[in-house]
PyMOL Python script that loads the backbone (N, CA, C, O; Angstrom):
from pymol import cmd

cmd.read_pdbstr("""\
ATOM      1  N   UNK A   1     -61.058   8.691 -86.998  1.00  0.00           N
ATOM      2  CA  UNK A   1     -61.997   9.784 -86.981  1.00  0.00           C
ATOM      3  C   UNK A   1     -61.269  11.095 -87.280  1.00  0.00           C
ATOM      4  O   UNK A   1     -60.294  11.368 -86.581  1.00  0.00           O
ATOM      5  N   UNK A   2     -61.685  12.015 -88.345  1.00  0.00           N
ATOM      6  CA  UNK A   2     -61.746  13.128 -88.520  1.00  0.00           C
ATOM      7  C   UNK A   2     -60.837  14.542 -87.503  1.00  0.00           C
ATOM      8  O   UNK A   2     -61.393  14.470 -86.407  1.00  0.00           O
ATOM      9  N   UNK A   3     -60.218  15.207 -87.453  1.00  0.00           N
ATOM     10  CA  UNK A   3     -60.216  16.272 -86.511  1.00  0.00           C
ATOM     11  C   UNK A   3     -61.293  17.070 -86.785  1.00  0.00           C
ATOM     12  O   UNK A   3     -61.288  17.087 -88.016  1.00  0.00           O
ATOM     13  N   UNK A   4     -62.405  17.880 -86.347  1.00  0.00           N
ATOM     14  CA  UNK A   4     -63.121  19.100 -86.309  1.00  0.00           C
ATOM     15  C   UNK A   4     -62.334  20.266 -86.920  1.00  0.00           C
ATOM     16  O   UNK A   4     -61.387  20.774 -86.319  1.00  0.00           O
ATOM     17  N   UNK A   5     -62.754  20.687 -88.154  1.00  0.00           N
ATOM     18  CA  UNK A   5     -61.914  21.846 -88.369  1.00  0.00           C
ATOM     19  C   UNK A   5     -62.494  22.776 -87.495  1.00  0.00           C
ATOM     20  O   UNK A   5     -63.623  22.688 -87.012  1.00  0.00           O
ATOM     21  N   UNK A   6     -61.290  24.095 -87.225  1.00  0.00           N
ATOM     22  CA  UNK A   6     -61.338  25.087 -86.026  1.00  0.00           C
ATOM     23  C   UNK A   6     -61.594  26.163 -86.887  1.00  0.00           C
ATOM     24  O   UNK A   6     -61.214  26.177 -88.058  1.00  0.00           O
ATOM     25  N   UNK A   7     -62.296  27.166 -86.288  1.00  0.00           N
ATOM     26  CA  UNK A   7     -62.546  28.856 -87.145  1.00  0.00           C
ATOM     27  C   UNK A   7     -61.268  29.110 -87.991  1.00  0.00           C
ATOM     28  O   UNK A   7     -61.331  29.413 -89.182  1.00  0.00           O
ATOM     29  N   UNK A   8     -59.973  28.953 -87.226  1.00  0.00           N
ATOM     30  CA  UNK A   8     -58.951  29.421 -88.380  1.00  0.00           C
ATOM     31  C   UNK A   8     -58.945  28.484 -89.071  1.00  0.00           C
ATOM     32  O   UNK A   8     -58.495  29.006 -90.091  1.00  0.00           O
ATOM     33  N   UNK A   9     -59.163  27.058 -89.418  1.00  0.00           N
ATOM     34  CA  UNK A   9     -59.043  26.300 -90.406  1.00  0.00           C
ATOM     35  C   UNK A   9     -59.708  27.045 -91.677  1.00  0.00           C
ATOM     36  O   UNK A   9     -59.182  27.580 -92.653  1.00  0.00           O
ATOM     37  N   UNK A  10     -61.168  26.866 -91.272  1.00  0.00           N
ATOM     38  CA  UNK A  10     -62.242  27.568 -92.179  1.00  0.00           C
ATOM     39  C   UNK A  10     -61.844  29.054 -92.731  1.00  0.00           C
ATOM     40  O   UNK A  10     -62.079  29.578 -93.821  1.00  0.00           O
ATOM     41  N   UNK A  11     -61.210  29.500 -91.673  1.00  0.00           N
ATOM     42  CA  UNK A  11     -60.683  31.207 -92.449  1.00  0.00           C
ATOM     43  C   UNK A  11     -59.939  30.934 -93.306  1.00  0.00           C
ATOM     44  O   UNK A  11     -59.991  31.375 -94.454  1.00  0.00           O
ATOM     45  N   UNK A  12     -59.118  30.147 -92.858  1.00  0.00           N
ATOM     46  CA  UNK A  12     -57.560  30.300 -93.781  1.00  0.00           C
ATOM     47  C   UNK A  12     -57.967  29.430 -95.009  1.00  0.00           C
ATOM     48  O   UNK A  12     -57.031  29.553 -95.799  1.00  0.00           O
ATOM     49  N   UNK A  13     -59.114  28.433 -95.669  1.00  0.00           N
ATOM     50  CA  UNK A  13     -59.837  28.023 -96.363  1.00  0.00           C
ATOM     51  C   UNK A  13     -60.594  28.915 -97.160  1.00  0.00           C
ATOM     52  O   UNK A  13     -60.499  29.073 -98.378  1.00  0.00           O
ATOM     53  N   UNK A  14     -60.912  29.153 -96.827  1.00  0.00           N
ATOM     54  CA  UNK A  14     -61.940  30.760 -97.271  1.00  0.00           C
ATOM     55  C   UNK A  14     -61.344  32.099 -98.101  1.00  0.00           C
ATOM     56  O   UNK A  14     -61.816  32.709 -99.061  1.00  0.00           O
ATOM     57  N   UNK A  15     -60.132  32.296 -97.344  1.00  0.00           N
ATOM     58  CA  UNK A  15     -58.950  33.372 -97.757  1.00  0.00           C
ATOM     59  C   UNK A  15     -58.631  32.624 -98.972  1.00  0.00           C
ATOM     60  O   UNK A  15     -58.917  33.232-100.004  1.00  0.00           O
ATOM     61  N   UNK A  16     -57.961  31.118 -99.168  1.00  0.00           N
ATOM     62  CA  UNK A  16     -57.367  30.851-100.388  1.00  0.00           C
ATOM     63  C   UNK A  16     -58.596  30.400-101.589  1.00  0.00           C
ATOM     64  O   UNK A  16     -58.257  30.203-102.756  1.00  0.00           O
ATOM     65  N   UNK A  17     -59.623  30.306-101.271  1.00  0.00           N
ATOM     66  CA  UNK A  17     -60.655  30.163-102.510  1.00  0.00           C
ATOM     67  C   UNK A  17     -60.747  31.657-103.010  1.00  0.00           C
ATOM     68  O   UNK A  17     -60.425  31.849-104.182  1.00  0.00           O
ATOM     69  N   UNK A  18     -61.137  32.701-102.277  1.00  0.00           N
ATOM     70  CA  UNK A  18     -60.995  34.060-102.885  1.00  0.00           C
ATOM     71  C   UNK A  18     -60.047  34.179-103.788  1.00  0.00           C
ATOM     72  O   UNK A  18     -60.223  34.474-104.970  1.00  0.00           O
ATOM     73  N   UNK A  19     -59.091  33.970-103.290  1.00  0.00           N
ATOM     74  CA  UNK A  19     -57.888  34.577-103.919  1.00  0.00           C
ATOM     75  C   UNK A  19     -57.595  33.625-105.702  1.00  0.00           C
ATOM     76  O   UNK A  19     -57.223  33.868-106.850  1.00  0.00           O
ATOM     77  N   UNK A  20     -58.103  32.432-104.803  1.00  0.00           N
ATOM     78  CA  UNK A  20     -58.328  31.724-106.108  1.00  0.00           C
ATOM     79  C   UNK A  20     -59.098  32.472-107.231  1.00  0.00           C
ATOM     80  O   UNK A  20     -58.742  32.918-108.322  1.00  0.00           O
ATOM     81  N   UNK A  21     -60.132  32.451-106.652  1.00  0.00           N
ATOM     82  CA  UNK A  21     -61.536  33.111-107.476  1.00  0.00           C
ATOM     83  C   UNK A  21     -61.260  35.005-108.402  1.00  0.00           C
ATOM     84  O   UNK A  21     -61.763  35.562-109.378  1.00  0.00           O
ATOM     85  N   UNK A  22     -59.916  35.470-107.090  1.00  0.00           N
ATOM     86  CA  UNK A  22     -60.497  36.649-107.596  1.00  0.00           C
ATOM     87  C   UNK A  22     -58.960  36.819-109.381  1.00  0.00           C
ATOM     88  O   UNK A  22     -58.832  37.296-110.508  1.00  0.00           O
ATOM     89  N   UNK A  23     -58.285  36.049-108.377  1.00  0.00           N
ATOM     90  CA  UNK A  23     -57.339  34.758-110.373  1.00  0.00           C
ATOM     91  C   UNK A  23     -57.836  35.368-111.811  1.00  0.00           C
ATOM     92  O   UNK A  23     -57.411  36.205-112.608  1.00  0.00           O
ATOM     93  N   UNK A  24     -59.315  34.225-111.678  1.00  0.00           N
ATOM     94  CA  UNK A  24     -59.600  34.373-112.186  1.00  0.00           C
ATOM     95  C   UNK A  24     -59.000  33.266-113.735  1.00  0.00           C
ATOM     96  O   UNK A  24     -59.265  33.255-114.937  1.00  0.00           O
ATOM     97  N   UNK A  25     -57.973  32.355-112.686  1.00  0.00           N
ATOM     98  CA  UNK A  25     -57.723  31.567-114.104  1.00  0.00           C
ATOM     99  C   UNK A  25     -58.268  30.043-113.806  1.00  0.00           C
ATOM    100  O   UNK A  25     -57.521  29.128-114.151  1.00  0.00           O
ATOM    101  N   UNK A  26     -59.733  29.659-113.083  1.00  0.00           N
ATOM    102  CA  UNK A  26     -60.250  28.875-112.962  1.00  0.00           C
ATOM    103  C   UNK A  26     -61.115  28.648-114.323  1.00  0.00           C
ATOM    104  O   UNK A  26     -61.082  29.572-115.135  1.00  0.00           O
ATOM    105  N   UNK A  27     -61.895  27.483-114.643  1.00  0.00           N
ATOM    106  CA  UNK A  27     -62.642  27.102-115.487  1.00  0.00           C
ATOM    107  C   UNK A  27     -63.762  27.652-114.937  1.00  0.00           C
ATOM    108  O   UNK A  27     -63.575  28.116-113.812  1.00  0.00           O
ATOM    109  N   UNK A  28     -65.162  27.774-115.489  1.00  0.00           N
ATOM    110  CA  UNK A  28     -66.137  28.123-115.026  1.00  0.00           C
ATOM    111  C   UNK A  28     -67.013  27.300-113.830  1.00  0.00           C
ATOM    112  O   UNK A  28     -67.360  27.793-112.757  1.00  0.00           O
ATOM    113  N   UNK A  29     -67.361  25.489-114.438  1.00  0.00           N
ATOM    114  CA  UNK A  29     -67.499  24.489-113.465  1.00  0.00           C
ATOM    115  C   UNK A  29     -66.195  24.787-112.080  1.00  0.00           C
ATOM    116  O   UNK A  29     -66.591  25.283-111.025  1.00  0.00           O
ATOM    117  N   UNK A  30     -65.282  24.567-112.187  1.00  0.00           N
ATOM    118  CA  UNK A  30     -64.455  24.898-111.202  1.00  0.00           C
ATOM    119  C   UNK A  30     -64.710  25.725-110.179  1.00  0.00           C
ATOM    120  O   UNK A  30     -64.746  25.449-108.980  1.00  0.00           O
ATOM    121  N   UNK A  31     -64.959  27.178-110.935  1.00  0.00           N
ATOM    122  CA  UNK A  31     -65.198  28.392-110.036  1.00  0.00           C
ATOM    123  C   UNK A  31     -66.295  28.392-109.562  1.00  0.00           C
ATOM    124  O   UNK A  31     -66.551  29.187-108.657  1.00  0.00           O
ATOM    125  N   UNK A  32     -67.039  27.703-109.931  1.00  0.00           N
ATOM    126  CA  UNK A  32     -68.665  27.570-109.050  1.00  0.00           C
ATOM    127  C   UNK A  32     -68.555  26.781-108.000  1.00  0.00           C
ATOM    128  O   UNK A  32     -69.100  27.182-106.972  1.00  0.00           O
ATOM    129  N   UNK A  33     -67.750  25.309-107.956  1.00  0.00           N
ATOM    130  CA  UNK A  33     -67.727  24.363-107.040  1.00  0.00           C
ATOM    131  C   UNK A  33     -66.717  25.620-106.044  1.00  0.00           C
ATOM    132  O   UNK A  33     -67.078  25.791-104.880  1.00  0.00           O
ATOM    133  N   UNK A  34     -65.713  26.290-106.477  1.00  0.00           N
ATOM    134  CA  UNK A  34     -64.882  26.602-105.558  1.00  0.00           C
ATOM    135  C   UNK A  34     -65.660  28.075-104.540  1.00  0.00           C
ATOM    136  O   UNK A  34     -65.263  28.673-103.540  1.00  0.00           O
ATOM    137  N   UNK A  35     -66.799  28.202-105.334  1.00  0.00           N
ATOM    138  CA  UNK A  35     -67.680  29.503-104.499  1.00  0.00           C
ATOM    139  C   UNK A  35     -68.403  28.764-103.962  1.00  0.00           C
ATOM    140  O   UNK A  35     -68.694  29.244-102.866  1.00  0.00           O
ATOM    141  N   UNK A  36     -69.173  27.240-104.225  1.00  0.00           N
ATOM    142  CA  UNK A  36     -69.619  26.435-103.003  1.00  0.00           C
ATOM    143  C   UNK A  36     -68.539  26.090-102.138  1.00  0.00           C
ATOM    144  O   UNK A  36     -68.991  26.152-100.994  1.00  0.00           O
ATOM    145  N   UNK A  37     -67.687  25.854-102.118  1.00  0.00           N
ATOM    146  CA  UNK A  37     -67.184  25.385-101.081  1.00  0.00           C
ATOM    147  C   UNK A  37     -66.989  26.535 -99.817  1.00  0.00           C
ATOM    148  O   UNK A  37     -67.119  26.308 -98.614  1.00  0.00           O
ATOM    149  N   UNK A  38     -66.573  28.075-100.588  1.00  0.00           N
ATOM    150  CA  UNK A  38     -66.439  29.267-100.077  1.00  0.00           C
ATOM    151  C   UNK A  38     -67.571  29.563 -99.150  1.00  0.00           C
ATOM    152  O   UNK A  38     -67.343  29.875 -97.981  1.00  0.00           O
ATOM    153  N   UNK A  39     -68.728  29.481 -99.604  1.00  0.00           N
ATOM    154  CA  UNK A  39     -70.325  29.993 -99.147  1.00  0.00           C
ATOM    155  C   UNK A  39     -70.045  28.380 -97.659  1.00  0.00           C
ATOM    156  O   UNK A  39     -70.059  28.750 -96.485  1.00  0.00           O
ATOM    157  N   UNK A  40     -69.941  27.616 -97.801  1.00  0.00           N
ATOM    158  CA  UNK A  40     -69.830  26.410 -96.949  1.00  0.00           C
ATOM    159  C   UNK A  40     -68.996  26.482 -95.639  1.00  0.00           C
ATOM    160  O   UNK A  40     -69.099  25.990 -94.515  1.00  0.00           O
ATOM    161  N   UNK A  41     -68.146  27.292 -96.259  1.00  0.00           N
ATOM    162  CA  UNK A  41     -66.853  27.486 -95.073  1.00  0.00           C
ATOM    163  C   UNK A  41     -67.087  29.124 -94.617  1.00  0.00           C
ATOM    164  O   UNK A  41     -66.195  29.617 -93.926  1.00  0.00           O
ATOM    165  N   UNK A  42     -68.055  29.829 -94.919  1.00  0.00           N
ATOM    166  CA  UNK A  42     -68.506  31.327 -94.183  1.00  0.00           C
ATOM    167  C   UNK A  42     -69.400  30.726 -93.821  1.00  0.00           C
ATOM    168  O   UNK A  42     -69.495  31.018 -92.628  1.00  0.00           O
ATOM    169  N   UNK A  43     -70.475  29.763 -94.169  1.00  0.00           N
ATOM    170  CA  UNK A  43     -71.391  29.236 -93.228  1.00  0.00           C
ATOM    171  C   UNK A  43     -70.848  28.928 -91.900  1.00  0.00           C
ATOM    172  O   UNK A  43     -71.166  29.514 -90.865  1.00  0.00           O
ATOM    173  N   UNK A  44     -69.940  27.892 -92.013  1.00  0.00           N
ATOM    174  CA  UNK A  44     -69.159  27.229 -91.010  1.00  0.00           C
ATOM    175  C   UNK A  44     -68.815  28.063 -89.942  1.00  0.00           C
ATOM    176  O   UNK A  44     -69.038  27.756 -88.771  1.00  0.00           O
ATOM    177  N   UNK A  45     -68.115  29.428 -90.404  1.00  0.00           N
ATOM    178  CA  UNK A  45     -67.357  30.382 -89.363  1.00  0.00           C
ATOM    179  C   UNK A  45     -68.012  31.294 -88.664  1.00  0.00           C
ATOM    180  O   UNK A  45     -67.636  31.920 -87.672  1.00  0.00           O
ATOM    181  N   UNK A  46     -69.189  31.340 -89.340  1.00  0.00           N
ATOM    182  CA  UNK A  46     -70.712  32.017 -88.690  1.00  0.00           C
ATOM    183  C   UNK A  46     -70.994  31.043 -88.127  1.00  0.00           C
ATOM    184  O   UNK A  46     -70.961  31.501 -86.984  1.00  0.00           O
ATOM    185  N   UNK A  47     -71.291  29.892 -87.987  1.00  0.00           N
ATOM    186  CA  UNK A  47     -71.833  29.455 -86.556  1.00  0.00           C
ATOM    187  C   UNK A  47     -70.898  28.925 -85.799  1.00  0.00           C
ATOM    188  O   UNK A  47     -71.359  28.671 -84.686  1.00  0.00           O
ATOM    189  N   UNK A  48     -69.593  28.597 -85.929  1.00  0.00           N
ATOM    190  CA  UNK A  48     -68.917  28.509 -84.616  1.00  0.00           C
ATOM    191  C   UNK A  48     -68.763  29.968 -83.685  1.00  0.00           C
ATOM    192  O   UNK A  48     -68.531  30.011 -82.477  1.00  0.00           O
ATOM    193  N   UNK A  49     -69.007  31.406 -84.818  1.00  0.00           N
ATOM    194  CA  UNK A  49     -68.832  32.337 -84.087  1.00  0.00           C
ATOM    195  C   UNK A  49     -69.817  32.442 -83.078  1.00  0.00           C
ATOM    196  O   UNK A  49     -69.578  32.538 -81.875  1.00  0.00           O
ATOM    197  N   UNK A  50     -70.985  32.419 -83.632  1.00  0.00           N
ATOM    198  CA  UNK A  50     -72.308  32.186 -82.735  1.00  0.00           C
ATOM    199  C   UNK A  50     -72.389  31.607 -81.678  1.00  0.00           C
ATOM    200  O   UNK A  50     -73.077  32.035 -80.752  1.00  0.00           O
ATOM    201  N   UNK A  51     -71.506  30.221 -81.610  1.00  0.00           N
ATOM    202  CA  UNK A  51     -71.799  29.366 -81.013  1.00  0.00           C
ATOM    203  C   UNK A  51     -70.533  29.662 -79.515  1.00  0.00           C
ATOM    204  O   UNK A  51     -70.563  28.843 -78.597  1.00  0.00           O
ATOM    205  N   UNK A  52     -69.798  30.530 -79.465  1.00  0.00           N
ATOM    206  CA  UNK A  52     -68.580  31.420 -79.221  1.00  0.00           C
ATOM    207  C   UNK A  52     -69.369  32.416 -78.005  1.00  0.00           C
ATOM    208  O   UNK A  52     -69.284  32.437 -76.777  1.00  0.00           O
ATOM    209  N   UNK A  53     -70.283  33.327 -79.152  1.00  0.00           N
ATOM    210  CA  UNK A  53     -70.630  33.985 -78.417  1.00  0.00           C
ATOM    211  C   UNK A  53     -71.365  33.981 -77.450  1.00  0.00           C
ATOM    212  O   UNK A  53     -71.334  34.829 -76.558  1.00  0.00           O
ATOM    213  N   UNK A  54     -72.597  32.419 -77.540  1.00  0.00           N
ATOM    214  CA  UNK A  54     -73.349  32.073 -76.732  1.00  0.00           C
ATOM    215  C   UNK A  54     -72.705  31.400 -75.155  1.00  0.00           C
ATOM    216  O   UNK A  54     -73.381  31.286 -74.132  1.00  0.00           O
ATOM    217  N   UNK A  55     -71.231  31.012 -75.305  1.00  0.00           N
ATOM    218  CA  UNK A  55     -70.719  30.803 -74.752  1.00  0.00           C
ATOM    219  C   UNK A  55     -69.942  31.851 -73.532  1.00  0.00           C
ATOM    220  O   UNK A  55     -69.598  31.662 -72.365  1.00  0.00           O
ATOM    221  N   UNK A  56     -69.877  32.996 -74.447  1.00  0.00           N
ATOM    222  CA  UNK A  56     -69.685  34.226 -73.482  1.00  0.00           C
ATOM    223  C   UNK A  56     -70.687  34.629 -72.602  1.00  0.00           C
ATOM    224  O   UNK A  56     -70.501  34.764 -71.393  1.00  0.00           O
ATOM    225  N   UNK A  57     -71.837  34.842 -73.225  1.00  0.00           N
ATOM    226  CA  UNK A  57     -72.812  35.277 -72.779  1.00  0.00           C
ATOM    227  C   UNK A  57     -73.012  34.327 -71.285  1.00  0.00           C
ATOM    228  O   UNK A  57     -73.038  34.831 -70.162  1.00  0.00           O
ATOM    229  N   UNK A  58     -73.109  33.217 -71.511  1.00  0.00           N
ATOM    230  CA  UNK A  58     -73.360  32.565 -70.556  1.00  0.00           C
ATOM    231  C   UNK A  58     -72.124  32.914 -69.255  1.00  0.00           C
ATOM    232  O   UNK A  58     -72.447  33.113 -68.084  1.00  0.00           O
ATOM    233  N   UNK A  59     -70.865  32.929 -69.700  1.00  0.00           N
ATOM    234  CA  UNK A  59     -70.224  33.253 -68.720  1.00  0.00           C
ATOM    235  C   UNK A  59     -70.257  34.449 -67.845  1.00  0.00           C
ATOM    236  O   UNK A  59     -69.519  34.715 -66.896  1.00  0.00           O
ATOM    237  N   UNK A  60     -71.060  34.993 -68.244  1.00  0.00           N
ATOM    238  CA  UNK A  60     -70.992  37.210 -67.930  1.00  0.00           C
ATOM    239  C   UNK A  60     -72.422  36.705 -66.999  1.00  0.00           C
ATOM    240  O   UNK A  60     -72.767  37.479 -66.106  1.00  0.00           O
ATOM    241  N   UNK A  61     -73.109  35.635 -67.170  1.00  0.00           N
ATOM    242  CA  UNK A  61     -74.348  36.022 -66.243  1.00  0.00           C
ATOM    243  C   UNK A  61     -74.299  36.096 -64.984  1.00  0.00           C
ATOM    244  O   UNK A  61     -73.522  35.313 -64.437  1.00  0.00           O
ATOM    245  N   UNK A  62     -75.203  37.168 -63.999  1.00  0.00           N
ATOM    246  CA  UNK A  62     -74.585  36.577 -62.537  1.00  0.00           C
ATOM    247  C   UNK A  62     -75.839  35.669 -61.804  1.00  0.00           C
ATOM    248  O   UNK A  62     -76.683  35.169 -62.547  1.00  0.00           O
ATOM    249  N   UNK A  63     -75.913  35.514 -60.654  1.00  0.00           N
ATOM    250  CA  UNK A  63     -76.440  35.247 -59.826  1.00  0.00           C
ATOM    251  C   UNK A  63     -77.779  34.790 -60.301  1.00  0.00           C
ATOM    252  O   UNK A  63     -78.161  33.635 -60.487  1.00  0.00           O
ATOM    253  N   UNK A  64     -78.479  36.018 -60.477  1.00  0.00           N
ATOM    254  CA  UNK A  64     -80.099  36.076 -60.772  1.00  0.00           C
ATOM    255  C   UNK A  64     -79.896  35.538 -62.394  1.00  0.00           C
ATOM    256  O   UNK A  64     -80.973  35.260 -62.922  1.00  0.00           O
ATOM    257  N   UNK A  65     -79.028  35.400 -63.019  1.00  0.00           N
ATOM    258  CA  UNK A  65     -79.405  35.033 -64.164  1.00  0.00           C
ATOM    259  C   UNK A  65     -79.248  36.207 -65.108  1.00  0.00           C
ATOM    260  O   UNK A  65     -79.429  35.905 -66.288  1.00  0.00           O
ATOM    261  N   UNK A  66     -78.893  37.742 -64.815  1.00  0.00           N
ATOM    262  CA  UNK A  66     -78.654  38.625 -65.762  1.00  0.00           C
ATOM    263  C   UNK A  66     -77.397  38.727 -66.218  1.00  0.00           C
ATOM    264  O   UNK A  66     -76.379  38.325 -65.655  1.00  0.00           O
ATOM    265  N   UNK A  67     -77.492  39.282 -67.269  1.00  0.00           N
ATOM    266  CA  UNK A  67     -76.354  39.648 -68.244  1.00  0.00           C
ATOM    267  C   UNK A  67     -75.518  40.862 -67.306  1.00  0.00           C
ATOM    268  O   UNK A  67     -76.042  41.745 -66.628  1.00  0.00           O
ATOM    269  N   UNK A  68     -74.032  40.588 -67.513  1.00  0.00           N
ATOM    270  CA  UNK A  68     -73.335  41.488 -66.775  1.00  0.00           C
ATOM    271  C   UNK A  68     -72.102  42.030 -67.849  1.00  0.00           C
ATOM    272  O   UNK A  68     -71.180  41.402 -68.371  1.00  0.00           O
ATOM    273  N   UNK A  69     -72.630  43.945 -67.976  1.00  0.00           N
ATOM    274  CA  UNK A  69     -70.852  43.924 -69.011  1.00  0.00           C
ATOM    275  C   UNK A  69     -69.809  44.292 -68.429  1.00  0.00           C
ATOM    276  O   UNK A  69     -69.652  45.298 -67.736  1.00  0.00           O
ATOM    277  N   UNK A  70     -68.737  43.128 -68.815  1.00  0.00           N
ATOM    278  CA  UNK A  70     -67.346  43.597 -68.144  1.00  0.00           C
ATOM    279  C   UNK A  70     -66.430  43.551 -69.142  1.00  0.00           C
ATOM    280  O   UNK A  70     -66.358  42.751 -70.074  1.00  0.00           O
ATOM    281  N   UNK A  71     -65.703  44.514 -68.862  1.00  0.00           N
ATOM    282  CA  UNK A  71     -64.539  44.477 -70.300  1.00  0.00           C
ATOM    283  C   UNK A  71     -63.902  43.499 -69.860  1.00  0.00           C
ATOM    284  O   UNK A  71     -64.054  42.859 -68.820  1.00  0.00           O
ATOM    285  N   UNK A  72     -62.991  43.372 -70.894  1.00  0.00           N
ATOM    286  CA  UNK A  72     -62.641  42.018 -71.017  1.00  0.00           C
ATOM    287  C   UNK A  72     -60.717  42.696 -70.541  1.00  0.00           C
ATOM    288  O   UNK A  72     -60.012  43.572 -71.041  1.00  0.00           O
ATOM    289  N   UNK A  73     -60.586  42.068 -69.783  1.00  0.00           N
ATOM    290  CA  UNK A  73     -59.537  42.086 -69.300  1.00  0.00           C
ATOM    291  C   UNK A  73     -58.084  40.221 -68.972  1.00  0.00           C
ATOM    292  O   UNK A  73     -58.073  39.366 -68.086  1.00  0.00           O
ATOM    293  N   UNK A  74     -57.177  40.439 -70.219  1.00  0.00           N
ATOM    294  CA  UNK A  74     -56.482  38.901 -69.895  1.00  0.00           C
ATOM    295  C   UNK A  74     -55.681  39.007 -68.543  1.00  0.00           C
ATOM    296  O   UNK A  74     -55.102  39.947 -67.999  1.00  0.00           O
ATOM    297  N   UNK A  75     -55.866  37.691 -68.209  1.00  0.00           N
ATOM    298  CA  UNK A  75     -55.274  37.305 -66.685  1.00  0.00           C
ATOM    299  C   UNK A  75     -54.135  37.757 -66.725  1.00  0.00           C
ATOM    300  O   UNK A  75     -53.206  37.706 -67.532  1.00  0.00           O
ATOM    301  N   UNK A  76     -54.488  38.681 -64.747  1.00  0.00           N
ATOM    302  CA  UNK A  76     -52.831  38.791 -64.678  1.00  0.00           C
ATOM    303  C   UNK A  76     -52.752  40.257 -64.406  1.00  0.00           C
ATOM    304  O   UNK A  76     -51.955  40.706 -63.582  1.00  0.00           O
ATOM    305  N   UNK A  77     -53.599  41.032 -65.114  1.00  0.00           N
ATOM    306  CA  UNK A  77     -53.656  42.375 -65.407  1.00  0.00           C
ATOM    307  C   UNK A  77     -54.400  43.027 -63.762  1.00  0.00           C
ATOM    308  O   UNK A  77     -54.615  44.230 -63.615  1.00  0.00           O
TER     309      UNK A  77
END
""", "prot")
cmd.dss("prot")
cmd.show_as("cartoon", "prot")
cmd.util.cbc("prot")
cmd.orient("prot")
């Protein structure tokens, strides 16, 4: 089975089709498959972000169920 690619997979995927693309020494068929694949992998990084944030959200709620803002502070501090 597969690993799950991770947000930086998809970034660092994303970064080298641009760079490909912005070349400019692709074939035309080429450069289209390589802007689908691009549009596929910003799909991708938009919803794990989403899916990220829904995850925050849930953590910030308190008690009653409301949203609470706290800066974000890493352990330790």
């Amino acid at each position: 089975m597969a690993k799950a690619e991770t947000f930086e997979d998809h970034l660092s995927a994303l970064e080298k089709i641009v760079e490909e693309l912005e070349a400019g020494d692709l074939a035309l068929d080429k450069s289209i498959d390589r802007y689908q694949e691009g549009v596929r992998r910003l799909k991708s990084c938009y919803d794990l972000l989403t899916k990220a944030e829904k995850r925050v959200k849930i953590l910030l709620r308190d008690a009653e169920g409301n949203l609470e803002e706290k800066p974000f502070a890493p352990e330790g501090e």
